[in-house]
N, C-alpha and C positions, 0 to 999 in steps of 0.2 A: 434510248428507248426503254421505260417502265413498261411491264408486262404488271395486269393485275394480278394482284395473290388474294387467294381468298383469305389467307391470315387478316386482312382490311377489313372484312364483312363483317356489319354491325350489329347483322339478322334481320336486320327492315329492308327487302327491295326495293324501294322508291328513292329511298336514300344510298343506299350499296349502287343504281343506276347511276345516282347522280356523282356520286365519287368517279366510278368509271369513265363516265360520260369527264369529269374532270383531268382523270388521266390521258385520254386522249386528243383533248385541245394543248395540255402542254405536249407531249408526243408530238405533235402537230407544228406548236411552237419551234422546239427542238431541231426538226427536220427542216424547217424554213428558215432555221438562223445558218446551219450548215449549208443549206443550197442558196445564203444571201437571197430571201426572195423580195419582190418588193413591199413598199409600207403598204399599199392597201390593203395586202394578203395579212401582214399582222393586226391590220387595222380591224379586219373582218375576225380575227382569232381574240384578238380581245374585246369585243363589242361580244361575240359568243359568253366567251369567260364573266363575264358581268354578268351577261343575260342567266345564265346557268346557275351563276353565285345567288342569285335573288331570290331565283325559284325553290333551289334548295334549302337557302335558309327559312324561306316560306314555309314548307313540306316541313321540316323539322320543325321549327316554334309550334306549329299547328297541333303535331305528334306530341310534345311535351306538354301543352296546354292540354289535351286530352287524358295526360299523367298526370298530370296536377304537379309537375317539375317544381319544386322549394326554388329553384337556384333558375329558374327562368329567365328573370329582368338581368341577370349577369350574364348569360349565355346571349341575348338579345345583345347587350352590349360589346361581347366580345363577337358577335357577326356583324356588328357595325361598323367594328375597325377593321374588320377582314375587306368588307365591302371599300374601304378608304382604301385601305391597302393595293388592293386590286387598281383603283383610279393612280393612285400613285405612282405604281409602277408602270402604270399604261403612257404618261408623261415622261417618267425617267428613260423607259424606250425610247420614246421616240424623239429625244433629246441626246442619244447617244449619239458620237460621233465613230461609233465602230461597232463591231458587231463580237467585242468580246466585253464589252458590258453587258450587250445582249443577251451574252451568255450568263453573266451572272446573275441577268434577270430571269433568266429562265430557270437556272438552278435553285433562287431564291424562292420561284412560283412553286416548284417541285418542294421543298422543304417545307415551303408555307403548308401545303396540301397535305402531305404526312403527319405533320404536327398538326391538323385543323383533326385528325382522322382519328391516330395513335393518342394525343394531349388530352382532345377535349370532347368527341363524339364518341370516343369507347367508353368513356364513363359513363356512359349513355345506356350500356348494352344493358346492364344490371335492370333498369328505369322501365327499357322494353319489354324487360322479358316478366319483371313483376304486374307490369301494363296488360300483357298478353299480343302484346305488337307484333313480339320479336317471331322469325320463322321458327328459331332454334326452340325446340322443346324437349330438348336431353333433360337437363335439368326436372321435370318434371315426371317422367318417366321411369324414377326408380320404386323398385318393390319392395313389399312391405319389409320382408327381412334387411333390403338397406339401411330401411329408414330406423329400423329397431336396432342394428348395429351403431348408425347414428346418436342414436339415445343413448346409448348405452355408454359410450364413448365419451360423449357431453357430460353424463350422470358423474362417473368418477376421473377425477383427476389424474392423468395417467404422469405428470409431473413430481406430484407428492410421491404417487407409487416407485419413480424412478429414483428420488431424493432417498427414502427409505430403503430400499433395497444397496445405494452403495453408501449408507451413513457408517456401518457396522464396520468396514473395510477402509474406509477413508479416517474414523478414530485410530485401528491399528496402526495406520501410516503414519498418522498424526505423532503418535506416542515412540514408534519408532523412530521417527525423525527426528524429533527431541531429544530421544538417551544417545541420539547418534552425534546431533550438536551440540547434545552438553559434555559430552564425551568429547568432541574436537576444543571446544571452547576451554573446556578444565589444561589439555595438552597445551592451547596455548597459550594460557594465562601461565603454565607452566614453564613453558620455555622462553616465555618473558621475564618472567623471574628471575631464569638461570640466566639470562642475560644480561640483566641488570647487576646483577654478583658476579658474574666473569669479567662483566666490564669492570669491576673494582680490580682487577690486574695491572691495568692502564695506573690507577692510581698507586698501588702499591709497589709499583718499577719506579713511577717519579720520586713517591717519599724517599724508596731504600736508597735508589740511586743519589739523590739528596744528600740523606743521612752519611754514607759512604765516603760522599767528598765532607763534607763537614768530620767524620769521625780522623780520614787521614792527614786532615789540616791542622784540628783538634792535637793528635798526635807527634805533628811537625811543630806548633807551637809550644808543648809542652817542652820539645826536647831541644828546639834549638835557643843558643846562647842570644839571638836576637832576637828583634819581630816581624821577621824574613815572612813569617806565615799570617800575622794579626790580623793585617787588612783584608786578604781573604779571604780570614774566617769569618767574619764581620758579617762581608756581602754575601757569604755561602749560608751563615742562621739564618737571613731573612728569607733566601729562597728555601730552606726547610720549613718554614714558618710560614708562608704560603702553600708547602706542598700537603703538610698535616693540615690546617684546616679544610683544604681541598679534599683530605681523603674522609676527614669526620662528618663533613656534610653531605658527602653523595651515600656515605653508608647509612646515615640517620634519614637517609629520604627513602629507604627500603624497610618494608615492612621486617621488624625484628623476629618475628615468626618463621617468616624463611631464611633466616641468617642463625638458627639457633649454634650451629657447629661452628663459625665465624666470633659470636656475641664475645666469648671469651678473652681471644686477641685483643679484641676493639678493646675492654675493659682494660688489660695489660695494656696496652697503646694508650690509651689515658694515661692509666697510673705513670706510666715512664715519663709521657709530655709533661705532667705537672713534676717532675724529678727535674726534667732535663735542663728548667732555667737554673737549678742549684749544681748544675754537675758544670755549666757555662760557665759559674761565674767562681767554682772552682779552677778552670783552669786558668779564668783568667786571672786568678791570684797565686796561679801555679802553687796550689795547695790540694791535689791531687798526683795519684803517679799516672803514669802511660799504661799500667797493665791494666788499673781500675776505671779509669777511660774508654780505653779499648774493651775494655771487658761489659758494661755499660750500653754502647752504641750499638756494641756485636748482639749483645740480648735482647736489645731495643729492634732492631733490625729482623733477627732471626725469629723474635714473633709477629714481625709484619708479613716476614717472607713465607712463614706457616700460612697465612690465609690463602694462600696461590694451592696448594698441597689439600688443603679441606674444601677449596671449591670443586675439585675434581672429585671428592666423593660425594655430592652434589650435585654431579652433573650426570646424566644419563648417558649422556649423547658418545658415543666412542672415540668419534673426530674431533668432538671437543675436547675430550677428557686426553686424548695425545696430543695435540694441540698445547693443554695446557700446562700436561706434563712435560712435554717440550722447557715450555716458559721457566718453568720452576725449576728447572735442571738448571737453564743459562743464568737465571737468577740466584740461584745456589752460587754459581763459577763465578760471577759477578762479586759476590759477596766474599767466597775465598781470595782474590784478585782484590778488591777492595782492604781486605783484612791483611793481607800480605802487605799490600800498601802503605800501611802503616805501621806495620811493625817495620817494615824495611829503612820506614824515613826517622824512625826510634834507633836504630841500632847506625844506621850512618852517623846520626847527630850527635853521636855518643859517642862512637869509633870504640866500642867497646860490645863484646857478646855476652851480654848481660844473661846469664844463665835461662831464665824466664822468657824472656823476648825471640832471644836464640831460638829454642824449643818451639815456641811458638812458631816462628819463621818457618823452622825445619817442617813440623808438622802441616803447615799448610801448604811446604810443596808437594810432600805427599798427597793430601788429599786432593789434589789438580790432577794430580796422577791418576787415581780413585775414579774421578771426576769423567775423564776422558775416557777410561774404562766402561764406565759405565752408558756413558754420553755414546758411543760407540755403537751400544750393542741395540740402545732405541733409534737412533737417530736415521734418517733416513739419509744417501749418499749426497744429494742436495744440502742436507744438511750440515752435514760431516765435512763437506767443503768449504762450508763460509767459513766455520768456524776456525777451520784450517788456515785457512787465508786470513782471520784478523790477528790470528795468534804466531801467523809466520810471516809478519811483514815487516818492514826494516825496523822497524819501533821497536818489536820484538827481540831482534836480536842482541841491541842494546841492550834491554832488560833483562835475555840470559846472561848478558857479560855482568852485568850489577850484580845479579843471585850469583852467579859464581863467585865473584869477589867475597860478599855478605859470607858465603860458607864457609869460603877459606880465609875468613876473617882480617881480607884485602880493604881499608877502608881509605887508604890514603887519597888514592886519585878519586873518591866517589863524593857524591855532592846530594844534599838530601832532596833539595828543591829540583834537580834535573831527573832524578829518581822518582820524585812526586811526580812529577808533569809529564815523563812516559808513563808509569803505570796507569798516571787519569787517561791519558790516551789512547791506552789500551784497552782500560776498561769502558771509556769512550767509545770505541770499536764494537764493543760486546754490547753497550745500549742502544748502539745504532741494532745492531743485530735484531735485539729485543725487540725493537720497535719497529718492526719489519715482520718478528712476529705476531706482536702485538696488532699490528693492520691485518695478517691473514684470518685470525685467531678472533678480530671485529668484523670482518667479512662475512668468516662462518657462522657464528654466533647471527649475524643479519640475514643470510641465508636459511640458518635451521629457522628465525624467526617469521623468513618472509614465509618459507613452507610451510609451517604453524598456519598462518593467517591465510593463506591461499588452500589449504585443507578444509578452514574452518568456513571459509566463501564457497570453496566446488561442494562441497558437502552441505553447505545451505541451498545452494542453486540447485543441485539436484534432488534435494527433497522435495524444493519447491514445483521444480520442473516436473518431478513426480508426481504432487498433485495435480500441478495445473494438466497434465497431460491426462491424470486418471477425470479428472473434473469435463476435460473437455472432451474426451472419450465418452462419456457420461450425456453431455451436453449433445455432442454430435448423435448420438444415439436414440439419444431421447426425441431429438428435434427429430431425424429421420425417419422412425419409428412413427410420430405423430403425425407427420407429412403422409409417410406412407398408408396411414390406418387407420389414423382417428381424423387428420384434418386434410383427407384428399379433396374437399368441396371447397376448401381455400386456396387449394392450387386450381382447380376449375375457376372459382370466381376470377383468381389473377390474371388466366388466360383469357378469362369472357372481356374482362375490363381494359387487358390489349388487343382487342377485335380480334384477335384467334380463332379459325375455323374449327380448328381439332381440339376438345375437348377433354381434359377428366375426364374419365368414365368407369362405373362397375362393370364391368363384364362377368357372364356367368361362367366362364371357362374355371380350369383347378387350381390358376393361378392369380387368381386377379391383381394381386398387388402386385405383380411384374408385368403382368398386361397395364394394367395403369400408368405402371413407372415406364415403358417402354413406347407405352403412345405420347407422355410427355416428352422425355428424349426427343424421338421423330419429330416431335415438332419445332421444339426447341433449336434442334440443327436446322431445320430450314432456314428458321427464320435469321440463326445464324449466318447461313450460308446466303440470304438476301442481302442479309445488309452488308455484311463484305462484298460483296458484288457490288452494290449500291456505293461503300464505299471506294472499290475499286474506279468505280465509272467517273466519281468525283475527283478523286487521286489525278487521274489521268487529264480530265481538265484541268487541274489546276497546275500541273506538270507545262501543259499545251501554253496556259494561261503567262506561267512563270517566264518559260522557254522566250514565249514572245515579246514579253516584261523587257527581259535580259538584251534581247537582239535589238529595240529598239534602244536600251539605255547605251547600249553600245554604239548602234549610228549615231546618238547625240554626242558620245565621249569624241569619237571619230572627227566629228565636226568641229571641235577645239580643242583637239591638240595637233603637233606639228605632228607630223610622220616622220622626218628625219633624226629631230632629236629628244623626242616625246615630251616636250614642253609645252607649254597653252602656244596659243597661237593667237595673233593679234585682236583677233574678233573676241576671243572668252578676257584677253588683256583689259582691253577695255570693258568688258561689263565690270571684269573685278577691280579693277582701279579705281572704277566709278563709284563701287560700291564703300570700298575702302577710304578716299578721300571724303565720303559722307559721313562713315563713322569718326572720322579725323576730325570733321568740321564740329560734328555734334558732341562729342565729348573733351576735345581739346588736347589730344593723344597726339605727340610726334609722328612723323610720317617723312621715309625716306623714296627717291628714285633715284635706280641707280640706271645709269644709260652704257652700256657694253658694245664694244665694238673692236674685232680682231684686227688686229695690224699685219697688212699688206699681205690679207686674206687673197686679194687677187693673184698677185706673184705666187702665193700657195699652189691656186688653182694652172696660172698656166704654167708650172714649172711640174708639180707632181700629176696633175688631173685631178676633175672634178671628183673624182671617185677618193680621191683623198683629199680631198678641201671638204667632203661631206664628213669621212672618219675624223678629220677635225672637229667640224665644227660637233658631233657628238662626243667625241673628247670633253671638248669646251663646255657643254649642254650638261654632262655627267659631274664635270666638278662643279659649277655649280650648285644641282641638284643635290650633289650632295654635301656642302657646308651652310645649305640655309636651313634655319628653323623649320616647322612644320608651320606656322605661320606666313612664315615669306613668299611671293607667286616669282618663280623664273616664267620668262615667255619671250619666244624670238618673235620680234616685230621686223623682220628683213634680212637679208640673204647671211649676212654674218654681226648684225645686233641686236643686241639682246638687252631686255628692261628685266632689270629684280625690284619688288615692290619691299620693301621693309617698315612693318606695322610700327608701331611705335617704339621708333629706333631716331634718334638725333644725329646730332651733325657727328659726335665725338667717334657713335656706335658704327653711323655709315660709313663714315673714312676709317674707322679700323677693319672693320667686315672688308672695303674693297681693297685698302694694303694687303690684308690677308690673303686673299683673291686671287689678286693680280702677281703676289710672289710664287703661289701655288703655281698658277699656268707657267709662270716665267721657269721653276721650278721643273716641271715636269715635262717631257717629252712624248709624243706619240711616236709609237714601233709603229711603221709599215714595211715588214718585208726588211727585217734586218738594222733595217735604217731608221733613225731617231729622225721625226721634224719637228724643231722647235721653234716655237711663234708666241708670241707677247699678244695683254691687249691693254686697251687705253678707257677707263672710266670715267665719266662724268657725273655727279651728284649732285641731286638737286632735294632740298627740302624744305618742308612743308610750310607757309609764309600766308598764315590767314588773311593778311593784309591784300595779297593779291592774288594769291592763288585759290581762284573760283570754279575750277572744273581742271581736268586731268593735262589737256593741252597746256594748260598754263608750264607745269611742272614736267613736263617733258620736252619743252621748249628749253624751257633753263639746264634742266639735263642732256637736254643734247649741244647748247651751247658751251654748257664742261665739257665736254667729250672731246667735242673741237679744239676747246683749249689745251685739251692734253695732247690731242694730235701735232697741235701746232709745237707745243713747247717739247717733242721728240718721241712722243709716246711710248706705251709701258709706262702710262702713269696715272695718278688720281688727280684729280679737280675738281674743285665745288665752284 
């Protein structure tokens, strides 16, 4: 039941009757579709409806020609189609065969009528009331001081005045935001930088580490009587020779600006590389000694190892700068470890404690000593441990037995090459170590970087979000400010233009503009609270509508499938068989039947009961069911066989599908109560044979003659 609202009123009675007058014949409608009345009675309600449609649009065209209506000959034509409409629906009634189409006719008449009212008759109101048609004469009624606040309103732009008033505060923000992101942006162009230079670590562990085994090979070659070491000096240059130009490229790809404390190195690192092909080929004419070698590599070295030492005062960052202090400590131990290394394989090859070499030796157990001391007192107990562990592991203790001997100038049983190859593997130990730092040490370095750039993002968005907020704050104020004060007669017009009773209006209370603003509200909620109702009432049919959808698709489902073991049932068998042997015929697609039939199903029944001849036969029904494609149709056609259709499947695919089948039941037992029964079945297959086969009997004839034949040849088997 629609109840009229005046919110519909379009301010002309003749026409507002005839809406009503319209509301009441669907009402009317409504009520007679729920008491099922008979057709006459709707026959009499739409012959009304018509007659009413006619006269109304009458009455209005006549009213608009009176206005001189621009838009007449369109309005004419859209009451034309209404009028079709009307006839339309008058037929699709009464060609229903139920009375919930009815209902959608009647819900359609109801929508028709709102949308004829709300759409296209309230554009109307404006048309009346400048006409002088309309009853409503609020609009005209205001006093003079309205109409001068009006003017006044119109006269100056209250938009300009709103832009200008927060111009002066929005540049402060402006300027702010800027020294605030150029300030983030500087930080992280910053700390990209130092990124880029801490990353040259990575490169400075490979060269030294390089260098190192090249200076202890260097060393071994020089001093042994053969060329036990040659060949692996050879292969050890090239990979120093890869590892220097690898460190000269990534340093040249960094602005020299921010490397000013580094340039120096790089310079010395040049000059040494162009030396180092004349100190090579020195040794290899062994026209050099071992001290000046060693002496060479170690300076070579120890100003690559300087750049780890100057990045840290470069770097700001505190985690960094431990981090990389960390580095250059293991890298320092590497490089005594290294240099021990070769004096060690000098003085074995010799078996002689060459004054020079000695000393040397000596002093760099010492400073391992130094070293640890030191190492000690920054390192963290993590820390302190690895390094514990690479320097006390079996390798190691060899290598104490070696320095012992070396002191006590024991050189008999010592071998220079087995001496080389533990210390590389110790110092081995120590790169791996490095390079463990080196991944923490890249992590951090990526994390200060990601927090740079996610500083320099939150700090952009929030400036942004600061204007846009101060902007829409601005916006929002302005607009409601204007609504409220200067453009209240366009929230009037809006409401006149939705056929809305209640009205904008001045009031002369102390308050008007919250009188104003609170007679909108009020009405606003109404009309709110109509149409949730209205759509309530809808909801609800179509819930009714759904409901009833549902229960009959379900007496249809009902009607073809089995009940016992939810598989189609002979009658949907054949529509889809039908249908399928048609697609078979029309596009020349394979086509299997398979014909199923339980073995000595009956002895089941009179030996356990039908009550367990049925949990078979669902047994049965379930495997099936489930190893066919979603393609395939199971359907029992008879008390225990059963037809699978298989869509475009061949002789190869059907005989292996019912091998499969038939091993699975043979396979599987049903529990009742303890007790297994096992039962076999016997398939027959028939496929698809253009030649004769013209409709479904054909192919189930031949399928059931396999079946037989399996029966007869012992069954539990397959047959085409």
């Amino acid at each position: 039941m629609i109840i009229w609202n005046e919110g519909l009123s379009i301010g002309v009675k003749t026409l507002d009757d005839d809406h009503k007058k319209f509301l009441e014949i669907i009402n009317s409608f409504s009520e007679a579709i729920e008491q099922e009345a008979t057709p006459d009675v709707f026959e009499t309600m739409f012959s009304d409806l018509e007659e009413y449609v006619i006269i109304h649009f009458q009455k209005e065209e006549v009213l608009l020609k009176k206005c001189r209506y621009e838009g007449l000959s369109e309005h004419q034509e859209q009451h034309k189609s209404y009028s079709n409409q009307i006839s339309e629906l008058k037929e699709k009634f009464f060609s229903a065969n139920n009375y919930i189409d009815a209902k959608d006719i009647s819900h359609f008449l109801t929508d028709w009528l709102i949308d004829h009212i709300v759409n296209e008759d309230m554009k109307l109101v404006e048309i009346f009331q400048k006409c002088g048609i309309s009853e409503n004469k609020n609009n005209n009624n205001k006093t003079w001081f309205d109409k001068l606040i009006k003017e006044a309103i119109s006269t100056f732009s209250f938009s300009k005045r709103m832009f200008l008033s927060a111009l002066i505060p929005l540049i402060g923000m402006l300027i702010l935001g800027s020294i605030i992101i150029w300030k983030n942006y500087q930080q992280y162009a910053q700390t990209d930088n130092i990124s880029k230079i801490a990353h040259t670590i990575f490169d400075v562990n490979e060269l030294s580490h390089a260098l190192q085994i090249e200076r202890g090979l260097s060393s071994g070659d020089l001093s042994a009587k053969n060329n036990k070491f040659t060949e692996e000096l050879h292969k050890q240059r090239e990979i120093v020779d890869n590892a220097k130009e690898q460190f000269i490229k990534n340093f040249e790809s960094i602005n020299p600006k921010k490397i000013a404390l580094i340039l120096s190195h790089i310079e010395l690192l040049k000059k040494d590389i162009s030396t180092l092909g004349n100190i090579r080929k020195m040794i290899d004419n062994k026209t050099i000694s071992e001290i000046q070698e060693i002496d060479f590599y170690t300076e070579m070295i120890k100003n690559i190892l300087g750049i780890t030492t100057k990045i840290m005062l470069i770097n700001t960052n505190k985690e960094i700068s431990y981090s990389v202090s960390t580095l250059s400590s293991l890298l320092s131990l590497k490089e005594i470890l290294g240099q021990e290394r070769a004096y060690g394989t000098i003085l074995i090859e010799q078996k002689n404690s060459v004054h020079n070499e000695y000393q040397a030796f000596i002093r760099l157990l010492g400073a391992q000593a130094t070293f640890y001391d030191t190492f000690r007192q920054i390192a963290t107990v993590n820390h302190k441990n690895i390094i514990s562990q690479a320097l006390h592991a079996s390798v190691s203790n060899q290598i104490l037995d070696y320095k012992e001997k070396i002191i006590h100038n024991e050189y008999e049983k010592l071998d220079s090459q087995v001496w080389f190859e533990l210390t590389t593997e110790q110092i081995n130990d120590i790169k791996k170590i490095i390079d463990v730092y080196l991944e923490e040490t890249n992590s951090l370095l990526n994390k200060n970087l990601d927090s740079s750039v996610k500083n320099l993002i939150l700090w952009l968005i929030y400036i942004l979000l600061i204007l846009g907020i101060t902007r829409l704050i601005i916006f929002i104020f302005e607009k409601s400010t204007k609504f409220q004060i200067a453009q209240f007669t366009e929230g009037m017009k809006h409401l006149a233009l939705g056929g809305r009773s209640l009205r904008l209006e001045i009031d002369n209370g102390e308050d008007e503009i919250s009188q104003i603003y609170n007679a909108y509200e009020v009405t606003r909620l109404k009309l709110l609270k109509g149409d949730i109702y209205a759509q309530l009432y809808l909801n609800q049919e179509k819930v009714k509508y759904n409901n009833q959808k549902r229960e009959n698709l379900k007496l249809e489902e009902m009607a073809f499938i089995d009940s016992l073991t939810g598989t189609i049932n002979r009658r949907k068998f054949e529509e889809l068989s039908a249908i399928e042997l048609e697609r078979t015929i029309r596009y020349g697609h394979a086509l299997s039947f398979l014909m199923l039939d339980i073995d000595h199903f009956k002895n089941i029944n009179d030996t356990y009961g039908h009550a367990i001849g049925d949990t078979v036969l669902k047994h049965f029904s379930n495997i099936c069911k489930k190893i066919v494609r979603n393609l395939d149709v199971v359907a029992r056609i008879g008390g225990e066989e059963f037809v699978i259709i298989l869509p475009e499947t061949d002789e190869g695919g059907a005989y292996t599908f019912a091998q499969r089948l038939r091993e699975i039941v043979f396979k599987t037992g049903v529990i009742v109560e303890d007790k297994e029964i096992r039962y076999t079945v016997s398939i027959g297959i028939a496929l698809f044979k253009p030649e004769i086969d013209k409709d479904v009997a054909s192919m189930l004839e031949r399928a059931d003659k396999a079946l037989y034949k399996a029966k007869e040849n012992g069954r539990n088997r397959v047959e085409i």
